[in-house]
Z-matrix of the N, CA and C atoms (Angstrom, degrees):
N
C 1 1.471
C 2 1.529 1 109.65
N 3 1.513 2 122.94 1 123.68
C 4 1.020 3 109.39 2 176.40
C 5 1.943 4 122.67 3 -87.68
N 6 1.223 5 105.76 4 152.32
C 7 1.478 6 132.99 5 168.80
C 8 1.224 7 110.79 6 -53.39
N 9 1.664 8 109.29 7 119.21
C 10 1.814 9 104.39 8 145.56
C 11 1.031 10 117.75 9 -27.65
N 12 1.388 11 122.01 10 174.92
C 13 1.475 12 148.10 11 177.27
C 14 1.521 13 115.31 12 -139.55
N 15 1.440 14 115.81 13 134.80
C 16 1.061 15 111.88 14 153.81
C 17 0.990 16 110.69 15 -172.61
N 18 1.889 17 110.29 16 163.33
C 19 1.630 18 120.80 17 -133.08
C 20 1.952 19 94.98 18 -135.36
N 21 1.331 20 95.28 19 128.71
C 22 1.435 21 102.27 20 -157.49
C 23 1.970 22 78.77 21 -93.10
N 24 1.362 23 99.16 22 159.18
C 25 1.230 24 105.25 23 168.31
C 26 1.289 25 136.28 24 -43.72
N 27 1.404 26 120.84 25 -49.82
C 28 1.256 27 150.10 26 137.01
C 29 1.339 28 113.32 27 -9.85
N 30 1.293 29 110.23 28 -78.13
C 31 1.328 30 108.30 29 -164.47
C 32 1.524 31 100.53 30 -83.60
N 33 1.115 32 127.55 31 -45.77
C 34 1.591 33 119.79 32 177.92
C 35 2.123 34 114.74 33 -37.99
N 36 1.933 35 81.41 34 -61.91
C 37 1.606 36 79.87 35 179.41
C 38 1.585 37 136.73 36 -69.01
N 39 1.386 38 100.86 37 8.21
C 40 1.016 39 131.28 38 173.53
C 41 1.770 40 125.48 39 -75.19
N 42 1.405 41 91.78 40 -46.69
C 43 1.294 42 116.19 41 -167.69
C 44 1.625 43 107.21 42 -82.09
N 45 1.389 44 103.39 43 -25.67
C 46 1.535 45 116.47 44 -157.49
C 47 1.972 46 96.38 45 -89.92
N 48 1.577 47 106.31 46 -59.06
C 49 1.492 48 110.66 47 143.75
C 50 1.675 49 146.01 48 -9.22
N 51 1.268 50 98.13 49 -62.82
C 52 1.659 51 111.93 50 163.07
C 53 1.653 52 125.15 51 -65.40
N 54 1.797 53 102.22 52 -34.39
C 55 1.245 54 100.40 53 -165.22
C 56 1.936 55 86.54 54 -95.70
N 57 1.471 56 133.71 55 -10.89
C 58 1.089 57 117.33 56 150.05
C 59 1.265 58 142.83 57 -49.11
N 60 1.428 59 97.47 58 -53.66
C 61 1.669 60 113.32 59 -172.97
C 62 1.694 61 109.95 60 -47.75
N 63 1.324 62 103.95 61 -51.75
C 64 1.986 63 124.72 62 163.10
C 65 1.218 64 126.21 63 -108.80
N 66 1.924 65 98.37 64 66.79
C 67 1.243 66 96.15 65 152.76
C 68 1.538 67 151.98 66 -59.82
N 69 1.482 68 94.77 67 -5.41
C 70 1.882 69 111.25 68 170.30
C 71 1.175 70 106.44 69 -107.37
N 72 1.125 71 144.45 70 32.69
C 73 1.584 72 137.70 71 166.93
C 74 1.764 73 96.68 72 -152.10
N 75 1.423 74 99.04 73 142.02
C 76 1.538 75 116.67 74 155.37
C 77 1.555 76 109.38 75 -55.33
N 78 1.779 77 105.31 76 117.57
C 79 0.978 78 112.22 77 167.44
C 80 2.046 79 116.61 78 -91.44
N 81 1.375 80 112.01 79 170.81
C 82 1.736 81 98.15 80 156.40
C 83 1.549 82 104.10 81 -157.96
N 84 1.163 83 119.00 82 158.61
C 85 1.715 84 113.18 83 158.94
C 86 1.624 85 112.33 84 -166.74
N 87 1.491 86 104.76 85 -173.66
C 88 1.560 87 90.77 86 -168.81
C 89 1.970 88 104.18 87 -115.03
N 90 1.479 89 106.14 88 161.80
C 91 1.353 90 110.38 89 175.63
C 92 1.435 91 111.93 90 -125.57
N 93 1.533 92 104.36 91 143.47
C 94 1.306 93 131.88 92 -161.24
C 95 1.785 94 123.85 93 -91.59
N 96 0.877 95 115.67 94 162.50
C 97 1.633 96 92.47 95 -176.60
C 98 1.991 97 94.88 96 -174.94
N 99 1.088 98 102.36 97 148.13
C 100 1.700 99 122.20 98 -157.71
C 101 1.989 100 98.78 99 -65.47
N 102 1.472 101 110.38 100 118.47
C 103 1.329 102 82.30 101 178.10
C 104 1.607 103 118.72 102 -90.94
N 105 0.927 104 120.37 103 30.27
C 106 1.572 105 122.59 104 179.89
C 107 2.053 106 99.23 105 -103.26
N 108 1.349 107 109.08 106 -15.69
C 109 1.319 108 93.33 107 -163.25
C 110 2.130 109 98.99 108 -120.06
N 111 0.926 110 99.68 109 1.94
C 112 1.263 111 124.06 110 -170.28
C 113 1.655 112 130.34 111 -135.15
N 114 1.002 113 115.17 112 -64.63
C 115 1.510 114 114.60 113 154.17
C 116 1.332 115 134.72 114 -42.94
N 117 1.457 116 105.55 115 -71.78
C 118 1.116 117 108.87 116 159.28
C 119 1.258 118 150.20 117 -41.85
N 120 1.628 119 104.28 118 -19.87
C 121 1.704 120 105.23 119 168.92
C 122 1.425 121 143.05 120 -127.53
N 123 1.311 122 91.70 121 107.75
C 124 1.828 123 95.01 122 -155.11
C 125 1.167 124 112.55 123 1.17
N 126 1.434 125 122.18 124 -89.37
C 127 1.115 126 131.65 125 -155.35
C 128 2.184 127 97.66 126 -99.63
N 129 1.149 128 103.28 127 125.71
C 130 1.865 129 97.71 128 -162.75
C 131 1.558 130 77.24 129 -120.57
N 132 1.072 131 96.17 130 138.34
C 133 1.845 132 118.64 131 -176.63
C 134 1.585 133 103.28 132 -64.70
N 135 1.784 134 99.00 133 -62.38
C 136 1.478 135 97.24 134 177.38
C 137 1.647 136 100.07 135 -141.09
N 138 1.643 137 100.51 136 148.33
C 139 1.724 138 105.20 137 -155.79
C 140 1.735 139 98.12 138 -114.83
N 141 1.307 140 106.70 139 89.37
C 142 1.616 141 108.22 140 -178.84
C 143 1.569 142 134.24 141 -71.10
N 144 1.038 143 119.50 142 86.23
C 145 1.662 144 135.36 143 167.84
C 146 1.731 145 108.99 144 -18.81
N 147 1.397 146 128.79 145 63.40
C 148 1.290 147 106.38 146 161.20
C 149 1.046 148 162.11 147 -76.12
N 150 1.612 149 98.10 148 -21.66
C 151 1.449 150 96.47 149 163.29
C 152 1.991 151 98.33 150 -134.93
N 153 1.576 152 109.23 151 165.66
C 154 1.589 153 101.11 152 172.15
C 155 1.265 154 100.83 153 -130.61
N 156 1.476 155 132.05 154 159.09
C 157 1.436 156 147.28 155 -150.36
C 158 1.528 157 103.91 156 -145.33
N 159 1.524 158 107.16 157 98.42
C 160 1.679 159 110.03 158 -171.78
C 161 1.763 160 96.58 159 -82.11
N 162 1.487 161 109.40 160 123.79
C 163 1.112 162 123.88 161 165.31
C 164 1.339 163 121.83 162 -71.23
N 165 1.480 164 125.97 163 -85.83
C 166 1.449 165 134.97 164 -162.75
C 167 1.578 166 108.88 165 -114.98
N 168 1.135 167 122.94 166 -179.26
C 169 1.425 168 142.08 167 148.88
C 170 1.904 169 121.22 168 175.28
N 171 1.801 170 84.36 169 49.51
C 172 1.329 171 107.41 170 157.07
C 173 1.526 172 134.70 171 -135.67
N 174 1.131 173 91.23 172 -65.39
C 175 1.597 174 103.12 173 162.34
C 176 1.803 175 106.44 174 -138.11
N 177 1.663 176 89.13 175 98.08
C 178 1.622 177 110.80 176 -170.56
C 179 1.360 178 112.44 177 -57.75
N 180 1.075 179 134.79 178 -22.75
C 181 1.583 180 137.34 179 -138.26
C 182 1.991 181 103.59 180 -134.27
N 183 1.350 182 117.64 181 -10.53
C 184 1.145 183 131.14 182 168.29
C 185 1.556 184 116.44 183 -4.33
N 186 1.144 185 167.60 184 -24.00
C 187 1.119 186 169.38 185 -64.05
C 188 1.751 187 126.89 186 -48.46
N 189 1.710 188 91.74 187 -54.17
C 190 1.550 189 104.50 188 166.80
C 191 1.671 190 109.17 189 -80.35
N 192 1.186 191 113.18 190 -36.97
C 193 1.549 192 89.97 191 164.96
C 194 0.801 193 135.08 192 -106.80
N 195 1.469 194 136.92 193 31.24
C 196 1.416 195 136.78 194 152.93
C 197 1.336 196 107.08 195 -92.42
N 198 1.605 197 122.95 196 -7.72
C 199 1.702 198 132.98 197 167.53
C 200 1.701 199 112.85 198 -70.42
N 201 1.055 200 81.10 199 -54.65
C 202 1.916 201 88.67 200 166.75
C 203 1.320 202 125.42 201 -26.62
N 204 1.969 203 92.61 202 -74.19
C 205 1.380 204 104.83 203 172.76
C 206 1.248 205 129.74 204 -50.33
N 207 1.397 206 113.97 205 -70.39
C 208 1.235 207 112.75 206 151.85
C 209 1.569 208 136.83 207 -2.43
N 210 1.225 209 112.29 208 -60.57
C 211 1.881 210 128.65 209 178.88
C 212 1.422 211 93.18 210 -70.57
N 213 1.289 212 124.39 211 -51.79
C 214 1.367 213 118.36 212 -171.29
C 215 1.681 214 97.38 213 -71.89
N 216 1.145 215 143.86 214 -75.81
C 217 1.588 216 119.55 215 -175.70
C 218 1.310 217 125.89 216 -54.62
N 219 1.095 218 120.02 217 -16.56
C 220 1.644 219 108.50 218 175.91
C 221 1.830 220 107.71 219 -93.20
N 222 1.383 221 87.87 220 -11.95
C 223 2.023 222 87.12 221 153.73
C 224 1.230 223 121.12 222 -78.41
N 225 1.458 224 131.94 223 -52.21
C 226 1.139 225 145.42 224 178.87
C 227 1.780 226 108.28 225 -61.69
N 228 0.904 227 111.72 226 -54.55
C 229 2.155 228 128.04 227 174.54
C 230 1.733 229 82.09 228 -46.06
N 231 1.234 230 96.91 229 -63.31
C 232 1.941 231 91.19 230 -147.79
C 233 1.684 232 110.95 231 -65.91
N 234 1.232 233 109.46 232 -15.02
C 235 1.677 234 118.21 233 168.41
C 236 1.340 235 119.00 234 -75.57
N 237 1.440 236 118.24 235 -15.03
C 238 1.414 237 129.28 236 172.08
C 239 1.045 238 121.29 237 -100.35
N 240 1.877 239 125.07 238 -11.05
C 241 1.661 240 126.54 239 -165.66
C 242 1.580 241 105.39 240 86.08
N 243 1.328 242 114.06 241 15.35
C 244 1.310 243 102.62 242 -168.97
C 245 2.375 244 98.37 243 -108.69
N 246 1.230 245 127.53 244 154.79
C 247 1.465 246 119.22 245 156.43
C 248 1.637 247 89.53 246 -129.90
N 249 1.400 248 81.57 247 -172.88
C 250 1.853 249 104.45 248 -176.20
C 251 1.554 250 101.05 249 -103.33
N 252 1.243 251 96.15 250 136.22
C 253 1.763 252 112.94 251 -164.59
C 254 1.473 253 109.20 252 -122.47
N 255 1.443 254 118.09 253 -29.12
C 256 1.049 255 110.49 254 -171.25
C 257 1.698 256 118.93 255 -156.20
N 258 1.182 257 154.90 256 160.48
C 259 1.026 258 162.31 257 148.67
C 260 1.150 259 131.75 258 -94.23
N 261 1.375 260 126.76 259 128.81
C 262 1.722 261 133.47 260 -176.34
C 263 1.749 262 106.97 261 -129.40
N 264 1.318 263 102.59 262 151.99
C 265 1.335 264 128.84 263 -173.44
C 266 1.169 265 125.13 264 -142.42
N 267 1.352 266 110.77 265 134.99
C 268 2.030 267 99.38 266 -177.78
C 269 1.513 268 75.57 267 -128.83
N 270 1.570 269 102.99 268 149.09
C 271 1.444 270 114.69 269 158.12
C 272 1.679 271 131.84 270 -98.50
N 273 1.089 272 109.95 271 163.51
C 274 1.435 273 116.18 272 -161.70
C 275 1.846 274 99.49 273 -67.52
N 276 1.195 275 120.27 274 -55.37
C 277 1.763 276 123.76 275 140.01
C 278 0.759 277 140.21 276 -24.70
N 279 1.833 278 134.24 277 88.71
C 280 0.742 279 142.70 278 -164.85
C 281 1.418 280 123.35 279 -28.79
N 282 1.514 281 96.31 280 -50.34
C 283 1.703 282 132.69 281 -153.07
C 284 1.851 283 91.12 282 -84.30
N 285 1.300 284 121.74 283 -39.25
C 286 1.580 285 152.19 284 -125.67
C 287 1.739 286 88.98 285 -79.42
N 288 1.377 287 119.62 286 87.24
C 289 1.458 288 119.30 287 171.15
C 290 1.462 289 114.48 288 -111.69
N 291 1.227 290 112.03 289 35.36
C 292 1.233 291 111.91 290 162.06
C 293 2.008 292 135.16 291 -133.64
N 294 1.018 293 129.86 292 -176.68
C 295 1.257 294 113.27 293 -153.17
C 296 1.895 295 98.18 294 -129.38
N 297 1.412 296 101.40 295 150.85
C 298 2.116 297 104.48 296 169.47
C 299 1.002 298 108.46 297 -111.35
N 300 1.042 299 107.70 298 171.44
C 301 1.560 300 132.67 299 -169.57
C 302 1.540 301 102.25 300 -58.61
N 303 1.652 302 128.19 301 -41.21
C 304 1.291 303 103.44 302 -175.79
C 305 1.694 304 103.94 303 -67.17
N 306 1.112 305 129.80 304 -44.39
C 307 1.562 306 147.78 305 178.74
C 308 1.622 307 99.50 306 -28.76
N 309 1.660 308 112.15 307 -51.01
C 310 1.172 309 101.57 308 -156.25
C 311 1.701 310 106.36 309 -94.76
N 312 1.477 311 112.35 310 -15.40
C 313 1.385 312 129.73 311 174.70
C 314 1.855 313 94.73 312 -47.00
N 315 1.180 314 113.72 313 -72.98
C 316 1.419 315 123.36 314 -171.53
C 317 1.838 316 92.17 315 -39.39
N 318 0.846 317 126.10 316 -63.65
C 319 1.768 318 150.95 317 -120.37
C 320 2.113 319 78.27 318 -81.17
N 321 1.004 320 105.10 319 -67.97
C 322 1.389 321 119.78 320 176.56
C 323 1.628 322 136.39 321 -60.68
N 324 1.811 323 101.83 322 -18.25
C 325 1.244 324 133.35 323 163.24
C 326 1.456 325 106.61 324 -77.91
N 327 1.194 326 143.95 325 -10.97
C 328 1.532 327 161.55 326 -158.49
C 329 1.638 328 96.29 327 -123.64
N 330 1.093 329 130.28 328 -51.83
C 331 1.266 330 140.50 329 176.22
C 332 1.627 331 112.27 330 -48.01
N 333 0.984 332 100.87 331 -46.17
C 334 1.729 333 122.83 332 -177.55
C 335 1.419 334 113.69 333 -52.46
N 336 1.652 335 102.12 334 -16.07
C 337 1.133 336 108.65 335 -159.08
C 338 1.583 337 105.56 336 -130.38
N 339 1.009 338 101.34 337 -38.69
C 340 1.704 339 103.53 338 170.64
C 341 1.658 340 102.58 339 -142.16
N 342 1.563 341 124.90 340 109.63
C 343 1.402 342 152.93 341 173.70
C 344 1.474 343 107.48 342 -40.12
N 345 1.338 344 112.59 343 -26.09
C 346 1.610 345 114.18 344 -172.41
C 347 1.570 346 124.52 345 -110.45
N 348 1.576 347 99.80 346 10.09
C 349 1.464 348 122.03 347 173.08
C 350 1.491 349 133.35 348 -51.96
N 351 0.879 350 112.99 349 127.42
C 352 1.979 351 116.97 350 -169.38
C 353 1.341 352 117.77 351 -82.36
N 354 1.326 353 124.79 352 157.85
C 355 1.241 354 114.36 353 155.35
C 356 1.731 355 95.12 354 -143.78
N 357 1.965 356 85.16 355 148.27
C 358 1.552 357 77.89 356 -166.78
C 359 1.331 358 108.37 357 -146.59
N 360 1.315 359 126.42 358 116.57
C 361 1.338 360 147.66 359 175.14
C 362 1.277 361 129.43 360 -74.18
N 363 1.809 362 108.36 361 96.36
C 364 1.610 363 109.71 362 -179.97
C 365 1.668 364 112.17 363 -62.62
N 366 1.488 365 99.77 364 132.46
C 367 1.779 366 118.84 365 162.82
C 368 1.069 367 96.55 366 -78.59
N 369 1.503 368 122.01 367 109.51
C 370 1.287 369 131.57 368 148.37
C 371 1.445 370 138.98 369 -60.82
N 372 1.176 371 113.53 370 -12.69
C 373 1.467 372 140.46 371 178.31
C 374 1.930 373 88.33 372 -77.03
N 375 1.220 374 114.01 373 -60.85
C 376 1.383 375 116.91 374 -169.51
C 377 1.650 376 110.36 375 -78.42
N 378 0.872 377 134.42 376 27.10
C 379 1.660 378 138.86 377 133.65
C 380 1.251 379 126.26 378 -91.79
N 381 1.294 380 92.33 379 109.63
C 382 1.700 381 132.19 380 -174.19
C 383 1.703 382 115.95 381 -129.18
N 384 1.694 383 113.78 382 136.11
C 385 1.723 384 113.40 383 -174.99
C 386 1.627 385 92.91 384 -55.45
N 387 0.959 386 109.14 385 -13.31
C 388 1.820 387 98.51 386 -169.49
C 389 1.266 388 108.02 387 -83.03
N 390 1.603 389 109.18 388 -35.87
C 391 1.627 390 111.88 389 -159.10
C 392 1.423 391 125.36 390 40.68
N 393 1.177 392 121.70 391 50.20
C 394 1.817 393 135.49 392 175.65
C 395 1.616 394 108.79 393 -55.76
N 396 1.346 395 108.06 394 -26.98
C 397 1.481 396 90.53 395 175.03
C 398 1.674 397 87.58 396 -162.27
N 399 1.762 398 95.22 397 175.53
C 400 1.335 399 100.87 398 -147.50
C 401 1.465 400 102.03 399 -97.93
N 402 1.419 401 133.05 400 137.59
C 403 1.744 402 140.09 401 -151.84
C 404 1.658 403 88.58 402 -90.41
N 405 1.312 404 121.94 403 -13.34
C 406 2.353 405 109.78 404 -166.95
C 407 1.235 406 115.13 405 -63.54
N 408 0.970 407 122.84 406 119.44
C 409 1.146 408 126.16 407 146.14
C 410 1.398 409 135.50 408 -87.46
N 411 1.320 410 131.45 409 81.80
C 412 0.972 411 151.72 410 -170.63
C 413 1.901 412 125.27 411 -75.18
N 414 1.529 413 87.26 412 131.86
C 415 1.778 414 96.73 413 -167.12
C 416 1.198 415 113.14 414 -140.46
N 417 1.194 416 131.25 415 131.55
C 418 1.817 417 136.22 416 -169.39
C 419 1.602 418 89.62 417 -121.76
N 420 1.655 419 116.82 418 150.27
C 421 0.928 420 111.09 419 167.41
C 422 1.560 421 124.83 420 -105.82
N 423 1.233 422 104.27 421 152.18
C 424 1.716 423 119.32 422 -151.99
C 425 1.454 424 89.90 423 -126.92
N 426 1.102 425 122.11 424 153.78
C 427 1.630 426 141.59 425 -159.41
C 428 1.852 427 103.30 426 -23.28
N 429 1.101 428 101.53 427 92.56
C 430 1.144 429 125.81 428 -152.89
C 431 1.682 430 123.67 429 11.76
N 432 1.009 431 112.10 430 42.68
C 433 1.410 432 120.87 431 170.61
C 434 1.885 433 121.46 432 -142.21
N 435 1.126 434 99.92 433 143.26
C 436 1.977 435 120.40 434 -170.38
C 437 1.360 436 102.16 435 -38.84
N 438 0.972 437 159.11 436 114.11
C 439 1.453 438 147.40 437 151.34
C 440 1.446 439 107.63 438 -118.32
N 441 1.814 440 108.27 439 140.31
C 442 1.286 441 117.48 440 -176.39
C 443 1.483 442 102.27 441 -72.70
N 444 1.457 443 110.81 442 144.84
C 445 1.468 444 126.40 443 168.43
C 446 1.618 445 101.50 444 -70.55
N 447 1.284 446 115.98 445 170.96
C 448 1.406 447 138.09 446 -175.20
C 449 1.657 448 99.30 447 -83.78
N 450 1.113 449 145.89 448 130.76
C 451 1.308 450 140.46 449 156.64
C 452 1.529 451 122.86 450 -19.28
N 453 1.265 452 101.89 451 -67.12
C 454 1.541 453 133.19 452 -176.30
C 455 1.923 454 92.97 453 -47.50
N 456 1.011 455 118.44 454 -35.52
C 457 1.475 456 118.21 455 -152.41
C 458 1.900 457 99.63 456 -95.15
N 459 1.579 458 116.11 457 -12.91
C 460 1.349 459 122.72 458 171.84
C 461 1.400 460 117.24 459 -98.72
N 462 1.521 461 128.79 460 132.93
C 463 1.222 462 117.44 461 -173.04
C 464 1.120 463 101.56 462 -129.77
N 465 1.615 464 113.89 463 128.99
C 466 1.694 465 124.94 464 -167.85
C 467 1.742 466 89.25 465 -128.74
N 468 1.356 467 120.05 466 105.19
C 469 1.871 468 90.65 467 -179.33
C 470 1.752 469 104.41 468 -95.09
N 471 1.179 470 89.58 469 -153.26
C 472 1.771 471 100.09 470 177.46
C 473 1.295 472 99.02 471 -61.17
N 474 1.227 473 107.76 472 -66.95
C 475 1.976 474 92.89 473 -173.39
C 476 1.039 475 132.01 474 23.83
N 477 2.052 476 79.93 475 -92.38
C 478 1.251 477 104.71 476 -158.73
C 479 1.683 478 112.22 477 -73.14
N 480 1.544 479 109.16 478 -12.81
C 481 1.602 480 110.02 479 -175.89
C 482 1.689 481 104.30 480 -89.26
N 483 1.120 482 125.53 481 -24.10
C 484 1.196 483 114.71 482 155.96
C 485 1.438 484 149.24 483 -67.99
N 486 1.497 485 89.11 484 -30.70
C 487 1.672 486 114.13 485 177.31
C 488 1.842 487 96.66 486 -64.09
N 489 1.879 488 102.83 487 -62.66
C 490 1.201 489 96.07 488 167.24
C 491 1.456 490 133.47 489 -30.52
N 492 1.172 491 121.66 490 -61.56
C 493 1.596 492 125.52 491 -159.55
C 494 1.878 493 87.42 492 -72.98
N 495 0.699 494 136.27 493 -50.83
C 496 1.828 495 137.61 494 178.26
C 497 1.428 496 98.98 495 -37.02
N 498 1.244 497 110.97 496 -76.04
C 499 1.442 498 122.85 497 171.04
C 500 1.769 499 123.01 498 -30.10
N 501 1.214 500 117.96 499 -45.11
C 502 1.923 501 132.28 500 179.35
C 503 1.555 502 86.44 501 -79.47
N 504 1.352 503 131.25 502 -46.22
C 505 1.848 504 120.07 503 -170.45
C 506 1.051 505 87.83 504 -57.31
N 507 1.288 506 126.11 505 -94.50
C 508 1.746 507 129.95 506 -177.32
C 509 1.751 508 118.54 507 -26.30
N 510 0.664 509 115.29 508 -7.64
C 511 1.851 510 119.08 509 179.42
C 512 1.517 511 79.19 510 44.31
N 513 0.898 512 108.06 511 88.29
C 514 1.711 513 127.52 512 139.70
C 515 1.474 514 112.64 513 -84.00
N 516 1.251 515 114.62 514 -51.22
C 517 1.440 516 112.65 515 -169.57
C 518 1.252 517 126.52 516 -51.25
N 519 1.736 518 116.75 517 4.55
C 520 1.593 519 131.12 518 -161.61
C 521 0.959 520 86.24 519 -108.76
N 522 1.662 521 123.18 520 -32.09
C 523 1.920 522 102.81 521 -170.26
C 524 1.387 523 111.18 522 -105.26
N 525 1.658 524 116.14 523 21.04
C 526 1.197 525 114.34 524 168.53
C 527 1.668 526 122.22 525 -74.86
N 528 0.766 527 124.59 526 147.53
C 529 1.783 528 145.43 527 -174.73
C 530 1.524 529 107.16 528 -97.32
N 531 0.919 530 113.04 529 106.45
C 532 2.115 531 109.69 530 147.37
C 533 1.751 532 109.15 531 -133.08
N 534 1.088 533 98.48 532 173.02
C 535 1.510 534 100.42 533 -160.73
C 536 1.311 535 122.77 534 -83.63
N 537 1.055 536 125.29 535 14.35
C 538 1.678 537 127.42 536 152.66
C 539 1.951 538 107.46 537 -74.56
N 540 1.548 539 104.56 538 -19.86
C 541 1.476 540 105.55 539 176.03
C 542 1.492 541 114.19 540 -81.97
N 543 1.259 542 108.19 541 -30.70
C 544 1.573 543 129.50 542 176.39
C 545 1.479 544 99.99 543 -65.01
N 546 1.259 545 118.55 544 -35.05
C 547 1.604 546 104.33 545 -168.12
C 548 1.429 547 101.78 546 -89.58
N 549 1.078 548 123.48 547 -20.39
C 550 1.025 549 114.38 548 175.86
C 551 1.816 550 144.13 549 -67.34
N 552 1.585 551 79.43 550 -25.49
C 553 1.233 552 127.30 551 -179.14
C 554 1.713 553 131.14 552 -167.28
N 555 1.577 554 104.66 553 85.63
C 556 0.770 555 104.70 554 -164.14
C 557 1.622 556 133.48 555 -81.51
N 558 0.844 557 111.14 556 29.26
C 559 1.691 558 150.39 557 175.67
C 560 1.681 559 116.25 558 -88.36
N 561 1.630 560 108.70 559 -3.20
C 562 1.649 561 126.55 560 -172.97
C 563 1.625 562 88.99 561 -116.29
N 564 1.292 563 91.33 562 130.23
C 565 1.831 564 91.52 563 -172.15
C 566 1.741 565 98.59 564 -106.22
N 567 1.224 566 101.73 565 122.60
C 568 1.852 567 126.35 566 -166.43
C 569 1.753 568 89.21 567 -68.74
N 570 1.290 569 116.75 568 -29.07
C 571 1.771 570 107.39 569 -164.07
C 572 1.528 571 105.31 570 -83.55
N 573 2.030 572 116.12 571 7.18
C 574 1.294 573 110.36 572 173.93
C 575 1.629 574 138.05 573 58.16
N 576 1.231 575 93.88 574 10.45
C 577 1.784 576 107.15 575 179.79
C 578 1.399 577 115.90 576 -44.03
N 579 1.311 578 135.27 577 7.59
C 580 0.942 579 114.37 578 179.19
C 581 1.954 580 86.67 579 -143.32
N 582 0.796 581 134.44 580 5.46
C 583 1.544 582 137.14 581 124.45
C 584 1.908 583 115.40 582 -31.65
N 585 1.382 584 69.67 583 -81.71
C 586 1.774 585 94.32 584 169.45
C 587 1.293 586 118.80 585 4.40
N 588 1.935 587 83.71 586 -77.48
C 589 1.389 588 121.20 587 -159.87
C 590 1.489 589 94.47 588 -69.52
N 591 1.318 590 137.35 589 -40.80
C 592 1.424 591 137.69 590 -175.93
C 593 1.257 592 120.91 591 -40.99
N 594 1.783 593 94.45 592 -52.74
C 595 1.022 594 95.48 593 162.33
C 596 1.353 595 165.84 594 -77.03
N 597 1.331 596 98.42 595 -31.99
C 598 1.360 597 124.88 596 141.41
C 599 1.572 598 121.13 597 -14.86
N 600 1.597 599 104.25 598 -57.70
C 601 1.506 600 119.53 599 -168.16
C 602 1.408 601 100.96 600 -45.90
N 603 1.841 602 98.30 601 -52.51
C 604 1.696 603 97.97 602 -159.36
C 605 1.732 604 99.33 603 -86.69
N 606 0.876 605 159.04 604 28.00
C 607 1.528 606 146.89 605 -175.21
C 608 1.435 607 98.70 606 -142.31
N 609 1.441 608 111.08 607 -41.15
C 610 1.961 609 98.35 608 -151.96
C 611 1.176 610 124.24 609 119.57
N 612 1.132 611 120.73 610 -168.35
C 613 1.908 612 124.94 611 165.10
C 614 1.243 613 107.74 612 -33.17
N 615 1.420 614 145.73 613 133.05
C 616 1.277 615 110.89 614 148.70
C 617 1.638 616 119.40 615 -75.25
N 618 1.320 617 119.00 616 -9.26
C 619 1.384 618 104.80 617 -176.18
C 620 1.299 619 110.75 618 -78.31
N 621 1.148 620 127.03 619 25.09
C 622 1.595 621 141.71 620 -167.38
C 623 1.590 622 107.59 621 -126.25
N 624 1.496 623 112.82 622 -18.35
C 625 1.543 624 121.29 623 159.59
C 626 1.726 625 121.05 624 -81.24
């Protein structure tokens, strides 16, 4: 049976951010989620996205370096109470709402590890400075295959669509970090702390989102 959803500010405006900054290239990265409130219980009523971690937006599917990353966030996640819950993808296609085999390799490699794991496909059509409604397409996997969740069963509220659209006025999305920027220079910190903090400004606690 699949799990609610829901998308902490953080990680939403996060997600929405990355696939801004490169709007001409397929973006992807991974999302995080509390393991005391989520992991831990078989069956978790509702599985909350708190923070998301933009990986690539060059060559998404890399093998040795999307392994890297990986080891390095589920070191960093697991020092906070946090694991990796989920995976997101925007495609280089505007139109392009669907996912490949390397996409889903990762997506299912996450699965292995936690049963209630997402995968989630940005609508590119639905990025707008306004962001009026939310572009996820959201998918848990069901006898070993992707199936879209029910609408009703994902929860994106105002928040996070407001925080968002604040966030695109300000070109935030230029000082966002994922780790093709890190490699480049690894002196750009991928965990976005001062994203974070942006966000923070406009919402509050996040543990209060």
């Amino acid at each position: 049976m699949m799990a609610e959803v829901k998308f902490s500010a953080r990680a939403y405006c996060k997600i929405i951010l990355h696939a801004a900054k490169y709007p001409h290239c397929a973006v992807n990265g991974v999302l995080l989620a509390e393991s005391s409130k989520s992991k831990d219980s078989k069956k978790p009523k509702c599985l909350v996205f708190v923070d998301a971690i933009p990986l690539f937006h060059l060559c998404l599917h890399v093998s040795p370096m999307a392994e890297v990353a990986l080891t390095q966030i589920e070191h960093i996640a697991s020092s906070s109470g946090l694991f990796i819950a989920g995976y997101y993808i925007a495609n280089e296609n505007i139109k392009d709402v669907s996912t490949d085999k390397p996409c889903n390799r990762i997506a299912d490699k996450i699965v292995e590890s936690f049963s209630q794991a997402c995968l989630i496909v940005i609508d590119n059509r639905k990025l707008t400075l306004l962001m009026e409604e939310s572009p996820l397409i959201v998918s848990q996997s069901c006898d070993g295959k992707w199936k879209p969740m029910d609408k009703s069963s994902v929860f994106v509220d105002d928040t996070c669509l407001e925080t968002t659209a604040a966030l695109l006025a300000q070109r935030q999305s230029e000082q966002l970090v994922d780790f093709d920027n890190h490699l480049d220079d690894i002196l750009l910190d991928w965990r976005n702390e001062s994203t974070n903090r942006a966000i923070e400004d406009l919402v509050g606690d996040p543990e209060e989102q």
